[in-house]
RODO-2510 file (C-alpha; in nm, 4 decimals, decimal comma):
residues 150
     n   res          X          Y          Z
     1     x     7,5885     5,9499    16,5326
     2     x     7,2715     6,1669    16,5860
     3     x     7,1611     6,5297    16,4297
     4     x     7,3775     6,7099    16,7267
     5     x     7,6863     6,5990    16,6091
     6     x     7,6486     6,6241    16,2076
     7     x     7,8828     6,8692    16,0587
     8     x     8,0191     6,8733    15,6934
     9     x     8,3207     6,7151    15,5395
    10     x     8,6457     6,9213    15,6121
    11     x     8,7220     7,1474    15,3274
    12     x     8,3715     7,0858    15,1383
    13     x     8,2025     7,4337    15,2792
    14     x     8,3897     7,7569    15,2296
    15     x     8,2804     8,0973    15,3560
    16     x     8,3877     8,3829    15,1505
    17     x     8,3613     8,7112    15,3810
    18     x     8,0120     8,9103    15,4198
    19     x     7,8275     8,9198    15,1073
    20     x     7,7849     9,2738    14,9943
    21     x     7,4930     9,4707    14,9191
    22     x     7,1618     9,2450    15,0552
    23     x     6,9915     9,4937    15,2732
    24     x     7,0607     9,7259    15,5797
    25     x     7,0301     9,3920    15,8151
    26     x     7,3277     9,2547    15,6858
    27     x     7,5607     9,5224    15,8078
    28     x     7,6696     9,5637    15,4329
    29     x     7,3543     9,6898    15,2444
    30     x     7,3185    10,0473    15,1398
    31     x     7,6308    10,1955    14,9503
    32     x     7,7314     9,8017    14,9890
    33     x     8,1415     9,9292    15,0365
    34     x     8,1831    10,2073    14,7773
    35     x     8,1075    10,4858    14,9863
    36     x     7,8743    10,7689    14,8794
    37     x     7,8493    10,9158    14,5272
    38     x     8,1187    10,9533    14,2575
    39     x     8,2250    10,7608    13,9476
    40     x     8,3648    10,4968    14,1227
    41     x     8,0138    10,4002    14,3238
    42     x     7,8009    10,3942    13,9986
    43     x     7,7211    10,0785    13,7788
    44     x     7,9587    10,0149    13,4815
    45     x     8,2039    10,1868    13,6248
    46     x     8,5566    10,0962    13,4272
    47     x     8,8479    10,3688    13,4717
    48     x     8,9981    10,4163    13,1357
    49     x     9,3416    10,3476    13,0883
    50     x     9,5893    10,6339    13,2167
    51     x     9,3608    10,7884    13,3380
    52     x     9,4466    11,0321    13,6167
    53     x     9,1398    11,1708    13,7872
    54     x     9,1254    11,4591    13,5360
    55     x     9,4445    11,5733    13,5984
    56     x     9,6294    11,5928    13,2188
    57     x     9,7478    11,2531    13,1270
    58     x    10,0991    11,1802    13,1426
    59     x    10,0935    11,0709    12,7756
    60     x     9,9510    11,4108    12,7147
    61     x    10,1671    11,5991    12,9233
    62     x    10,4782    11,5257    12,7321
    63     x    10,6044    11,6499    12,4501
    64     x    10,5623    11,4945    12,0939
    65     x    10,8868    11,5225    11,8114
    66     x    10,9859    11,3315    11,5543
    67     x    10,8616    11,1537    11,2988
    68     x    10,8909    10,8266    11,1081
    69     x    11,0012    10,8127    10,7158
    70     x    10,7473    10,5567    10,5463
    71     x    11,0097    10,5418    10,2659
    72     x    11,3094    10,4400    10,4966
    73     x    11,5297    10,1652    10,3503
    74     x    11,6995     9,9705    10,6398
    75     x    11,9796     9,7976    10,5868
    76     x    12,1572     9,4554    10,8124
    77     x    12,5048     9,5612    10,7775
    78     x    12,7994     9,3406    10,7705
    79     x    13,1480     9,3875    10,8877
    80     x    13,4312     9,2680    10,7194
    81     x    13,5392     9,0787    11,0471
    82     x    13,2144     8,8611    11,0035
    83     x    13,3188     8,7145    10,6281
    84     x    13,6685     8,6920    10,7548
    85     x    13,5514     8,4749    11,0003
    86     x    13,3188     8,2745    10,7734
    87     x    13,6700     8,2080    10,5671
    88     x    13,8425     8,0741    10,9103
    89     x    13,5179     7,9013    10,9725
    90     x    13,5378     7,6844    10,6578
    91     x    13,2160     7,8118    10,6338
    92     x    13,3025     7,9702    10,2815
    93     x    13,5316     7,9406     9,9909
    94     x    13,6009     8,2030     9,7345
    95     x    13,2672     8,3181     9,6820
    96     x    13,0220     8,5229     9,9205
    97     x    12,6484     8,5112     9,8068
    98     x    12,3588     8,6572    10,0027
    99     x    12,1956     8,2906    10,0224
   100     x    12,5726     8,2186    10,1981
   101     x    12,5018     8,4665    10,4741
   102     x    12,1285     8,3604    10,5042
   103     x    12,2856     8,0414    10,5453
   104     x    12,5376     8,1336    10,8502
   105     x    12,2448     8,3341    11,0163
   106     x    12,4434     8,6800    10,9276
   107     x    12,0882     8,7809    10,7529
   108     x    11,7595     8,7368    10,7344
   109     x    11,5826     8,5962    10,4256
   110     x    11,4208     8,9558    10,3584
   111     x    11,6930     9,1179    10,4955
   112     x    11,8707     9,3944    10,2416
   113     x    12,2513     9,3670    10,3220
   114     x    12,5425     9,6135    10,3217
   115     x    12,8697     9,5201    10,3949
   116     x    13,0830     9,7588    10,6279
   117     x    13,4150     9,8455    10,6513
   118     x    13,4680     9,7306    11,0383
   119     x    13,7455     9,4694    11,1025
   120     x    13,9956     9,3138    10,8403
   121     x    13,9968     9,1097    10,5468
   122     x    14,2695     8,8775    10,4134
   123     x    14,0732     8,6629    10,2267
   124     x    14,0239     8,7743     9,8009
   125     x    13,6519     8,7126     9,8162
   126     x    13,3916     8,7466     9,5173
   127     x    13,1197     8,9201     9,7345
   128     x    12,7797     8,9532     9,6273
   129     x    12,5196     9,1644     9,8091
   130     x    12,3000     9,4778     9,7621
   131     x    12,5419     9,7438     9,8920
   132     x    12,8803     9,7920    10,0001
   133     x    13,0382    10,0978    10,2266
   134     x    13,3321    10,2851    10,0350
   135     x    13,5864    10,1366    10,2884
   136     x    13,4441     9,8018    10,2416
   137     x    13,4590     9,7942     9,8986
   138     x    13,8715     9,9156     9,8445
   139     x    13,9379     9,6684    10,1261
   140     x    13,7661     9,3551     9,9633
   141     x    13,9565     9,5100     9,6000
   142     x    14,3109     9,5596     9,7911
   143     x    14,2289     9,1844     9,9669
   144     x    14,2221     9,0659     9,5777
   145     x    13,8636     9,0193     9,5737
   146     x    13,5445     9,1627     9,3764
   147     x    13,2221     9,3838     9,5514
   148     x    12,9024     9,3139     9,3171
   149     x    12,6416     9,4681     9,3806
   150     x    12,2732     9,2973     9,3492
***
């Protein structure tokens, strides 16, 4: 081993391209690769988001409607079909509570819930929640149950 033949350890010296902007006598001095004038060759430069080289922003170009009602009460609704199955389940007796569906993962704990008429009830169930649908509530009655209402 003498100075000719020294060379570094394989993979310890990595060459990344030209290095930009060090002087004409590199080859990549000058505008150092973003061409001559315009936003995009000054400092600081950040485009903003959808931005669109002045041309109106989509987000501007379409039209706005609607609104949203800060005094909107949503409701999880319920069908029938769901406590019906909750009777064949085992899952309840006689008596339906809201901590009963909380319980089965039919609501959440801050969930307001309104049962619907959809599907069909034989069980008489004692159901307790904070709103029923007409059709719900004459098909729980008919099934020999009771609707309260929270």
């Amino acid at each position: 081993m003498n100075l000719s033949n020294l060379k570094p350890a394989e993979g310890s010296v990595h060459k990344d391209g030209k290095i930009i902007g060090r002087g004409q006598g590199s080859g990549k001095g000058g505008t150092a690769t973003r061409g001559h004038k315009g936003a995009k060759s000054r400092s600081g430069y950040s485009k903003k988001i959808g931005f669109e080289g002045g041309q109106m922003p989509l987000q501007r170009r379409v039209p706005k409607f609607g609104f949203n009602n800060v005094n909107r009460v949503s409701y999880r609704g319920i069908n029938l079909s769901s406590l019906q199955e909750l009777v064949d389940n085992g899952a309840v007796k006689k008596t339906v509570t809201l901590e009963d569906l909380i319980e089965n993962g039919l609501a959440g704990k801050n969930d307001l819930v309104k049962i619907l008429g959809g599907g069909e009830l034989k069980a008489g169930l004692k159901v307790t929640v904070h709103k029923f649908t007409g059709s719900a509530k004459k098909a729980i009655e008919a099934a020999g149950g009771e609707a309260i209402t929270l």
